[in-house]
C-alpha positions in Angstrom: 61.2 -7.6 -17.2 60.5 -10.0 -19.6 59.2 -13.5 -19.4 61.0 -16.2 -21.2 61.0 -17.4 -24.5 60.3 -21.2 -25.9 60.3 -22.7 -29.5 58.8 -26.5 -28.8 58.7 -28.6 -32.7 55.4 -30.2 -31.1 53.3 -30.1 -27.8 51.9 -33.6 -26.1 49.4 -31.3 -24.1 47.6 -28.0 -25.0 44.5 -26.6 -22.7 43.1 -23.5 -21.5 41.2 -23.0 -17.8 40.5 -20.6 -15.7 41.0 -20.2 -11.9 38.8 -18.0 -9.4 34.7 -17.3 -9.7 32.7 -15.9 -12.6 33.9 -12.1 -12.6 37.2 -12.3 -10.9 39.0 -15.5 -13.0 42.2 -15.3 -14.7 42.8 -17.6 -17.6 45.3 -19.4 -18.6 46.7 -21.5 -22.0 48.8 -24.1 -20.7 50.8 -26.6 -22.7 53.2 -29.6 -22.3 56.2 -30.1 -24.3 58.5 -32.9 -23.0 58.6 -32.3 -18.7 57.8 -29.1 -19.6 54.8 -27.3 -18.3 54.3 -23.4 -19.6 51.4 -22.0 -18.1 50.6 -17.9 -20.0 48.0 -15.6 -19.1 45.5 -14.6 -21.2 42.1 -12.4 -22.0 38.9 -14.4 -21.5 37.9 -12.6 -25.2 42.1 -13.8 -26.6 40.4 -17.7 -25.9 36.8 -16.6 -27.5 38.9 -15.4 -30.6 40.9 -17.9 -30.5 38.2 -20.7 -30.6 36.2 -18.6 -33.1 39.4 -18.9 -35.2 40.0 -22.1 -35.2 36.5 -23.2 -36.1 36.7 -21.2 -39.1 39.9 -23.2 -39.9 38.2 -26.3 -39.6 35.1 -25.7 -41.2 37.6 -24.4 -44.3 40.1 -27.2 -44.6 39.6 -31.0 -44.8 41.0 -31.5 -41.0 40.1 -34.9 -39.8 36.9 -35.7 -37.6 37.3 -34.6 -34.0 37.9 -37.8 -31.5 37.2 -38.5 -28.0 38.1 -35.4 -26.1 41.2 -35.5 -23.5 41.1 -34.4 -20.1 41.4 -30.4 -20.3 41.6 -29.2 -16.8 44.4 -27.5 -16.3 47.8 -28.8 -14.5 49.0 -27.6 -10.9 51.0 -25.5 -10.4 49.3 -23.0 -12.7 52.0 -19.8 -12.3 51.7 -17.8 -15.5 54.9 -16.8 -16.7 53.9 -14.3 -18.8 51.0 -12.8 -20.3 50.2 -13.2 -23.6 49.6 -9.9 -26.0 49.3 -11.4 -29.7 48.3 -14.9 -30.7 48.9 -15.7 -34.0 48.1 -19.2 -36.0 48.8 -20.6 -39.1 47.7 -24.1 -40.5 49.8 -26.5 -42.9 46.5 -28.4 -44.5 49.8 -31.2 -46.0 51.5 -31.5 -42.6 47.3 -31.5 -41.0 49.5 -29.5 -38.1 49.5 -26.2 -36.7 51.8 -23.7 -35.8 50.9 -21.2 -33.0 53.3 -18.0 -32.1 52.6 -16.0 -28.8 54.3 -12.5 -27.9 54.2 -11.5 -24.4 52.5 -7.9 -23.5 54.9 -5.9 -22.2 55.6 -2.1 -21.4 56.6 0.1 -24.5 60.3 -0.1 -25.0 61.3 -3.5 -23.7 61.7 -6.9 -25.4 59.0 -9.0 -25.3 59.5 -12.8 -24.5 58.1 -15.1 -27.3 56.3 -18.7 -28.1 56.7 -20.8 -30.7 55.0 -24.2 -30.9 53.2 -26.9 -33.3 50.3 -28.5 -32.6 48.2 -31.5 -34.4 44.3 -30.6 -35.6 43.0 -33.4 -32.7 44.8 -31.4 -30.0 43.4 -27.6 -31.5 40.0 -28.9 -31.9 40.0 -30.2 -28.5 41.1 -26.4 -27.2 38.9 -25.0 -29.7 35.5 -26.9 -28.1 37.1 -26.4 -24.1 37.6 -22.9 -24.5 34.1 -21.9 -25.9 32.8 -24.0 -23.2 35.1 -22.3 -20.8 34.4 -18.6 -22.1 30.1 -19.7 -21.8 30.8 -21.0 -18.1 31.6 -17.7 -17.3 28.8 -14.5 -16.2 25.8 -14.4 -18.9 25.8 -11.2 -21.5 23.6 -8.6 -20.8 20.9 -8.6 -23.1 21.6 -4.7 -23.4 25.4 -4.3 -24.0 26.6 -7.7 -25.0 28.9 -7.3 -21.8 29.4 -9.7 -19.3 26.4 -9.2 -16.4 28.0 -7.5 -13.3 27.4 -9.3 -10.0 28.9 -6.6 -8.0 26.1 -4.1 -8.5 27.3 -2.1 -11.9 25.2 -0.7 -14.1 24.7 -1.3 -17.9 26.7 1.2 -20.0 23.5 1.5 -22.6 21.3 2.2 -19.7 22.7 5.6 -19.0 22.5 5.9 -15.6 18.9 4.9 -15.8 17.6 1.9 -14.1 
């Protein structure tokens, strides 16, 4: 079943967080439009991407200074109501705004809810700089793979078996 779908003209509130320890978290993009909350699921690599993205945006365009950044922790209650498949951005350098589309991942055949919003350059580089932080918080790489160091005793994909 699919989740349901919003088209907000601007956001007051847009963050990303993640709930549980290093190696079992889920993370979330949240945003505010009105006294609406929408909290989606995500990949911890959809935010690295993400953030990645945007600071290519910024570094290309002649987007204002970053300010003072907002509180970013996430809002109670954080119940996803969807996950997020495809994130998709587009910047408008005359409006110095944002426009961000989501599609939820769903099974093959059925209709996948959608997202729609706008968001201004203080608000994306303030998610851009939260979310690298958030993604570095998380286990460190393995100096092998690249892949996230597992706690639980697994062994490193490049080492073959060997130890």
């Amino acid at each position: 079943m699919a989740g349901t779908s919003f088209d907000y003209p601007s956001v007051s509130r847009i963050t990303a967080g993640a709930v549980g320890e290093p190696g079992k978290r889920a993370f979330f993009l949240q945003l505010r439009a009105g006294g609406t909350l929408v909290s989606l699921a995500v990949e911890k690599e959809q935010l690295r991407v993400l953030a990645a993205r945007l600071e290519e945006v910024f570094t290309e365009v002649s987007a204002p200074a970053a300010g003072k950044m907002p509180d970013m922790s996430l809002e109670p209650p954080v119940d996803s109501a969807w996950r997020v498949g495809l994130i998709s951005l587009s910047y408008d350098e005359g409006a110095q705004d944002f426009e961000i589309s989501l599609v939820e991942l769903v099974e093959e055949g059925d209709d996948p809810a959608t997202g729609h919003f706008h968001a201004t350059v203080s608000q994306m580089q303030a998610l851009a700089h939260h979310a690298l932080e958030l993604v570095a918080a998380g286990r460190p790489p393995c100096p092998m793979c690249g892949g996230p160091i597992d706690h639980d005793g697994g062994v490193c994909p490049r080492l073959n078996g060997h130890h």
